[in-house]
C-alpha positions in Angstrom: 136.3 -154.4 -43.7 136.7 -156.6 -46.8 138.2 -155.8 -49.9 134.4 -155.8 -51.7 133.4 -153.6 -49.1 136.1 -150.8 -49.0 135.4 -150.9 -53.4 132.5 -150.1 -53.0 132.9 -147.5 -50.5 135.4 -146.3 -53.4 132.9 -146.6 -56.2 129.4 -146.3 -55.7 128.6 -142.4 -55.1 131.2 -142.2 -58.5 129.2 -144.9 -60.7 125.5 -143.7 -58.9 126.2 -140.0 -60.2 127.0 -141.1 -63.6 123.8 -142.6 -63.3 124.4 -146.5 -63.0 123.6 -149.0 -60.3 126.5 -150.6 -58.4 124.6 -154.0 -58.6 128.1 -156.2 -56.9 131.8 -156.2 -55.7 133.7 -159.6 -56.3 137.3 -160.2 -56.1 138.6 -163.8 -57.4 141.6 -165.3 -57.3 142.5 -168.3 -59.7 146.1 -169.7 -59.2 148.4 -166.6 -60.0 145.4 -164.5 -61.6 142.8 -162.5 -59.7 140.2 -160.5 -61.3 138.2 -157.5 -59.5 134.4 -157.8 -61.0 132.1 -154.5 -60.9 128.4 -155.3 -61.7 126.3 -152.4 -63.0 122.7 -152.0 -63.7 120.8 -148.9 -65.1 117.2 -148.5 -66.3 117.2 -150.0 -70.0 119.9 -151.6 -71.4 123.6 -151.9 -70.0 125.7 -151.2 -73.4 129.8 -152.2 -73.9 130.1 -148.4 -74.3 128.1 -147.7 -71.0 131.2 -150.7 -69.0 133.5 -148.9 -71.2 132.4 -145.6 -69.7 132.0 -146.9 -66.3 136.1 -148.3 -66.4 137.3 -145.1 -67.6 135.6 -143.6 -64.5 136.6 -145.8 -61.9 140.2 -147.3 -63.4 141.4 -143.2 -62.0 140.4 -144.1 -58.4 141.0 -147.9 -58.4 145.0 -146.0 -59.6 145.1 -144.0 -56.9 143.3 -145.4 -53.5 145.3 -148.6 -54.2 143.0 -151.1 -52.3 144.5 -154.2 -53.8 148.1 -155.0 -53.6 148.3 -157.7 -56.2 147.7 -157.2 -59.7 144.8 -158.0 -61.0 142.3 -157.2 -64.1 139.3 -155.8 -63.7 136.3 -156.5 -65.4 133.0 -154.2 -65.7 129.7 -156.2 -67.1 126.3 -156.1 -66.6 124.0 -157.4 -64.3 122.1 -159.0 -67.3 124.9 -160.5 -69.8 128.3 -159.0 -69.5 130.4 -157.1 -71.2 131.0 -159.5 -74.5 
């Protein structure tokens, strides 16, 4: 199983019952950076406060399930426009 695959397995039934759509997984390395991307949808609008909301829910189990060894940042955005 890939990385992308095992965070989902991680996230979705967490983000889905806060009632957002786990729209993609990607996990990007560039030189000695890598950053984890989580993609969420809803019905209406994806807000800064709702990838605010959806971090604070799933920084806890990204914490403690460990999946990725390296550091990395991770970046929740919208399916639409991203988080700006």
């Amino acid at each position: 199983m890939d990385i992308c695959s095992k965070i989902k397995e991680l996230l979705s039934s967490t983000i889905e019952e806060a009632g957002y759509i786990l729209d993609a997984i990607t996990f990007e390395k560039e030189g000695k950076s890598a950053v984890l991307t989580v993609v969420i949808d809803k019905k209406g609008v994806v807000t800064i406060d709702d990838c605010v909301a959806v971090t604070k829910l799933i920084n806890p189990i990204l914490d403690k399930e460990d999946p990725i060894e390296e550091s990395y940042v991770l970046d929740v955005c919208s399916k639409e426009k991203g988080c700006e």
